[in-house]
N, C-alpha and C positions, 0 to 999 in steps of 0.2 A: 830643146827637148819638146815632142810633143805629147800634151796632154789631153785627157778625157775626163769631164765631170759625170757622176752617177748620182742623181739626188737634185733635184734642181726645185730645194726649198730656201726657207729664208737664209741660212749661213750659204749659199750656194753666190749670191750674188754679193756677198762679202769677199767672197775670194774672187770672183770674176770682177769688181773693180778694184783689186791689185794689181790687174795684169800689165797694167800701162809701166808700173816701176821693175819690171823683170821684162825685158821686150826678149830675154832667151828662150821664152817658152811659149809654145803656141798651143791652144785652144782648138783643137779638130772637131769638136764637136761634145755633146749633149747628150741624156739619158734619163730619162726618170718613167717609174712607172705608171703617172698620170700624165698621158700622151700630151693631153692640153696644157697641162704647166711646163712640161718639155717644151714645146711648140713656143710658149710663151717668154721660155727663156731665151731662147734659141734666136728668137726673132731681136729681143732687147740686143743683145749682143753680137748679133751678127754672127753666130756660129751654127751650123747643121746640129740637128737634130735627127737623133739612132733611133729606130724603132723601137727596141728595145736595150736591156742589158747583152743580151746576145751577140744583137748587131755591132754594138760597141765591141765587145771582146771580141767578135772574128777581123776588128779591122785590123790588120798590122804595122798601119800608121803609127799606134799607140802605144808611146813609150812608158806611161806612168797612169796608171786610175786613182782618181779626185775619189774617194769614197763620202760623199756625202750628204750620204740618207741620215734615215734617224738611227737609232741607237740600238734597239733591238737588230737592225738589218745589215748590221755591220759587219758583223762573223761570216753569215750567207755571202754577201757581195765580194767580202775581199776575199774568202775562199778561192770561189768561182771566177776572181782576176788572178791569183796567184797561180790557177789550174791549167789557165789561158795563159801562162809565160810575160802575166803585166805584172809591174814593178808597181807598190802601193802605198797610195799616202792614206791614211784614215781620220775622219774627225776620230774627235774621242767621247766615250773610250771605244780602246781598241778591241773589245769583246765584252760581252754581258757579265762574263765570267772569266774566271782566271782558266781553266782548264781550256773552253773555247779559244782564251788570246793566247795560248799555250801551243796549242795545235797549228794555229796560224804561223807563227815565229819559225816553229818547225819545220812546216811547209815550205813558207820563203827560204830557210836554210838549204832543203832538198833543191828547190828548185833552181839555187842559187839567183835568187831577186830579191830588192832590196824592199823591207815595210819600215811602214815609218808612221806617226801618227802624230797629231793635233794633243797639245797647246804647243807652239812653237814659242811661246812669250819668253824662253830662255836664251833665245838669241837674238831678242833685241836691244837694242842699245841700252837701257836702262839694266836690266841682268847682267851685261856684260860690262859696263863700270860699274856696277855693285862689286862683281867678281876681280875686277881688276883690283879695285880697290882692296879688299883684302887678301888680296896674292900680296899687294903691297904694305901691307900688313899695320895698314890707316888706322884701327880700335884694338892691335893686339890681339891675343887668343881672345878666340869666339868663345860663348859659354852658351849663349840661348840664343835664338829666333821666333819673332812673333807674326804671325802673319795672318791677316784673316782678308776673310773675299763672302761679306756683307754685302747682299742687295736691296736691303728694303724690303718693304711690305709687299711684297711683288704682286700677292693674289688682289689686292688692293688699288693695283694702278691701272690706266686704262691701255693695259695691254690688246686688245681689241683694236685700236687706232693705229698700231706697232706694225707697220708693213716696208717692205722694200719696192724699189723702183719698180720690179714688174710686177708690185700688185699682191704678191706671194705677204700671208700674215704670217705674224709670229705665231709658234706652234704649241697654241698654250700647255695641249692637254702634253705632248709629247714633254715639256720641259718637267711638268709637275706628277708626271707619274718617273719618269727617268729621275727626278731629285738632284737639289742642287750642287749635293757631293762629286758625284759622276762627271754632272756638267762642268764645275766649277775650280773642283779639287786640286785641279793637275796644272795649272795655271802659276800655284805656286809651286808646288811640291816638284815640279820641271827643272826650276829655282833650286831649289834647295839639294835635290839629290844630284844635280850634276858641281856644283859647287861644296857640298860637304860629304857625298859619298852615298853607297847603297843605303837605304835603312834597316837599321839592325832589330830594332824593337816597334810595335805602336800600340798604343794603348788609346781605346777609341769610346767614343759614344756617339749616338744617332739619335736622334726624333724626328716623330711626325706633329707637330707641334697644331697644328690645321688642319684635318683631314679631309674636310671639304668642300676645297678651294672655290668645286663650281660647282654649287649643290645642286643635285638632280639631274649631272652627267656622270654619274660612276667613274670616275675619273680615280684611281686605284693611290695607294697615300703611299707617298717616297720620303725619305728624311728631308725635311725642312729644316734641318739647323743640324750640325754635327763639328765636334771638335776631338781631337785626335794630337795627343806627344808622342811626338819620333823620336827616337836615339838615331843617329847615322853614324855609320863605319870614323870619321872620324871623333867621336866622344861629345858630337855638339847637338843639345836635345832644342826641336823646334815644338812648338804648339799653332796649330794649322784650324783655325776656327771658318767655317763655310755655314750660311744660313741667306733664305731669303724671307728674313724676316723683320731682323734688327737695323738699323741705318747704315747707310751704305758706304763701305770701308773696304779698299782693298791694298791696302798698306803691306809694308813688309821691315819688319825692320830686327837690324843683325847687333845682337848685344855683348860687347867687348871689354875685357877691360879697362882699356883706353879711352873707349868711348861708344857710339851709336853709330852706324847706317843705319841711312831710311830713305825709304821708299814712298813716296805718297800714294800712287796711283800702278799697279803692277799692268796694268791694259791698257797705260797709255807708255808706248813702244822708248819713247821718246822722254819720260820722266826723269826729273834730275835724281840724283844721287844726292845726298846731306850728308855730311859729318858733321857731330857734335862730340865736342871732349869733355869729360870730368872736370871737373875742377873741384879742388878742396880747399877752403876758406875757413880758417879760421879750426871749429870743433864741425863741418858740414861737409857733404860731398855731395855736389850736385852736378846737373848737365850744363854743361856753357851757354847762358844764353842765344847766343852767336852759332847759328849753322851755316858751314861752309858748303860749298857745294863742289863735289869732286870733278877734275877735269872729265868729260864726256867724251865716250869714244864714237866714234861717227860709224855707222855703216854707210856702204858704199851706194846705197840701192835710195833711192828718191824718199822723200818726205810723204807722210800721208796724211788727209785731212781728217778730223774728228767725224767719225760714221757711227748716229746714237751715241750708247754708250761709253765708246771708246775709240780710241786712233791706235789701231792694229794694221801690222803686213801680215793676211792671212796664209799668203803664199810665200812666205819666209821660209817657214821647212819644207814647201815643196822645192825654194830654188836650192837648198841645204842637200835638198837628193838629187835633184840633179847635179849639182856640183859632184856629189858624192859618185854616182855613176860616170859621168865624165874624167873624175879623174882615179876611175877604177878604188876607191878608198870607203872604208865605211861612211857610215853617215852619221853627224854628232846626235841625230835621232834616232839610232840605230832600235832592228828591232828588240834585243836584248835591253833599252833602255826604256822602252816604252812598255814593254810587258812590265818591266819593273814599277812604273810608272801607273799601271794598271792594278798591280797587284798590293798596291799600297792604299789608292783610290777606293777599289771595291774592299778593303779592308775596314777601313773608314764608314762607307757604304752599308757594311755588312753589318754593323755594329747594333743597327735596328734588332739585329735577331739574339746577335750573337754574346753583347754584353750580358755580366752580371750584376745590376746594382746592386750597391751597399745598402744597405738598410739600418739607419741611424736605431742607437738602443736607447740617446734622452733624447730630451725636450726641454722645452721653458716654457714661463706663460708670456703672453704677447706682451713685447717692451711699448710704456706708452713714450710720446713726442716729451722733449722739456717742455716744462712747462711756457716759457717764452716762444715757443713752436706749435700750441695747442690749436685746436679749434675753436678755443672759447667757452 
């Protein structure tokens, strides 16, 4: 299949060194709306660069468009490839809004072309012996999921130094007005709705815990920490914690009555799976010291080396559409799954506005330390 990137920023050259473990898909060329970073990507790689968006959508070489600009421009762009008869993969999320990622899905429907969007992290190997594993029913009925995707102090580190091989930095203000819900959210929640079902309920909260991260650039305040419980279609409620602010934690772990999966790491492709069982001793019931670790199912497609923060195939759902257009069948990214997947996320997202706290009616006076704990 051949493909076209539009957006030739930092995640752009994340997905262009995958290419070597998918050799079906070819790379025609390049797009972005700063000529010179086009130019500079184009040269890294060894692929032409389009003058424009334009020139990319009249080529007809172009079986699928890389959407990956930033976030606001995503609605605009994969529009305008859906209009042009190009089949679309999108970072995420897939629209600003639900109404915009609404209208998109549609359009693909009319036009009969496939969208499909970013996080793909549900099909790699570590989701998929997660899923395995409780197909085979390793902890019993599910009852909870915990899952949270902590980065740290973010505004705190020297993101400034953070750049890719052509040079391209990391896009501070974009990440921190976009907010780490949006960016981050979907990573598990991909996880979770395709293995326990649509979500039926969610009950969310947001904050902006920092509002300014880089004082004296107006840089506009997004949720920096947001937690959010799902009910999903089948009866199993998750709690989905995203913040970059608290120590970095991107765990996941599926609570049974039998026992525990876990996840250490949901961004590294390739993370084990753990089971641990109950056990009850005596008048106690606790976790079995001893975690096993569940057989792993291999995908087909080559190993990949730790890049930053994580070892990801970012071209995993794009070969998921290809396969999907080749052999004429939906896509396990389909766009019905991703809108879903969006409309949970800005749910989350939204919660800045749209919660209503409780407002406590006591109080107490401040408890002091024991005395053995004092200051002296």
């Amino acid at each position: 299949m051949r493909i076209a990137i539009v957006g030739c920023g930092f995640v752009a050259d994340l997905y262009a060194g995958t290419l070597a473990v998918h050799p079906s898909m070819h790379l025609v060329g390049v797009a972005d709306r700063d000529q010179e970073r086009a130019q500079a990507f184009a040269r890294y790689h060894s692929v032409p660069a389009y003058r424009d968006l334009e020139d990319l959508l009249s080529d007809e070489r172009v079986d699928i468009l890389l959407n990956l600009t930033s976030p606001g421009s995503h609605y605009v762009v994969t529009r305008a490839a859906l209009e042009a008869g190009k089949h679309v993969y999108s970072e995420k999320p897939l629209a600003m809004s639900l109404q915009e990622a609404i209208e998109l899905c549609e359009l693909a429907k009319q036009k009969g072309l496939h969208l499909s969007a970013a996080p793909c992290s549900v099909l790699s190997e570590s989701a998929q012996t997660l899923w395995q594993a409780l197909r085979q029913n390793k902890v019993g009925p599910v009852r909870l999921v915990y899952a949270e995707l902590d980065d740290g102090m973010l505004h705190k580190m020297p993101y400034e130094k953070w750049r890719r091989p052509t040079g391209i930095p990391w896009p501070y203000r974009s990440e921190f007005e976009v907010g780490c819900t949006l960016e981050h959210a979907g990573y598990s929640m991909t996880w979770l709705t395709a293995i326990f079902g649509p979500a039926r309920a969610i009950t969310a909260f947001s904050s902006c815990q920092v509002p300014d991260k880089r004082p004296g650039e107006g840089i506009a305040s997004a949720p920096d920490f947001s937690v959010a419980c799902v009910r999903f279609e089948s009866g199993v409620v998750a709690r989905l914690t995203c913040s970059i602010l608290a120590p970095r934690d991107h765990s996941i772990r599926v609570i049974g009555d039998d026992g525990i999966l876990s996840v250490r790491d949901s961004w590294f492709y390739a993370a084990p799976v753990h089971l641990r069982r109950w056990l009850t001793i005596g008048r106690r019931t606790m976790l079995s010291p001893i975690a096993r670790r569940c057989p792993p199912v291999r995908s087909p497609y080559g190993k990949l080396k730790r890049r930053g923060a994580a070892q990801m195939d970012y071209l995993l759902g794009v070969q998921e559409l290809c396969d999907a257009i080749q052999q004429s069948r939906p896509s396990r990214l389909s766009a019905d799954f991703c809108l879903h997947t969006t409309e949970i996320v800005l749910a989350i997202h939204n919660a800045l506005e749209t919660n209503t706290p409780y407002i406590p009616t006591t109080t107490f006076e401040a408890m002091r330390p024991m005395p053995w704990a004092s200051d002296g």
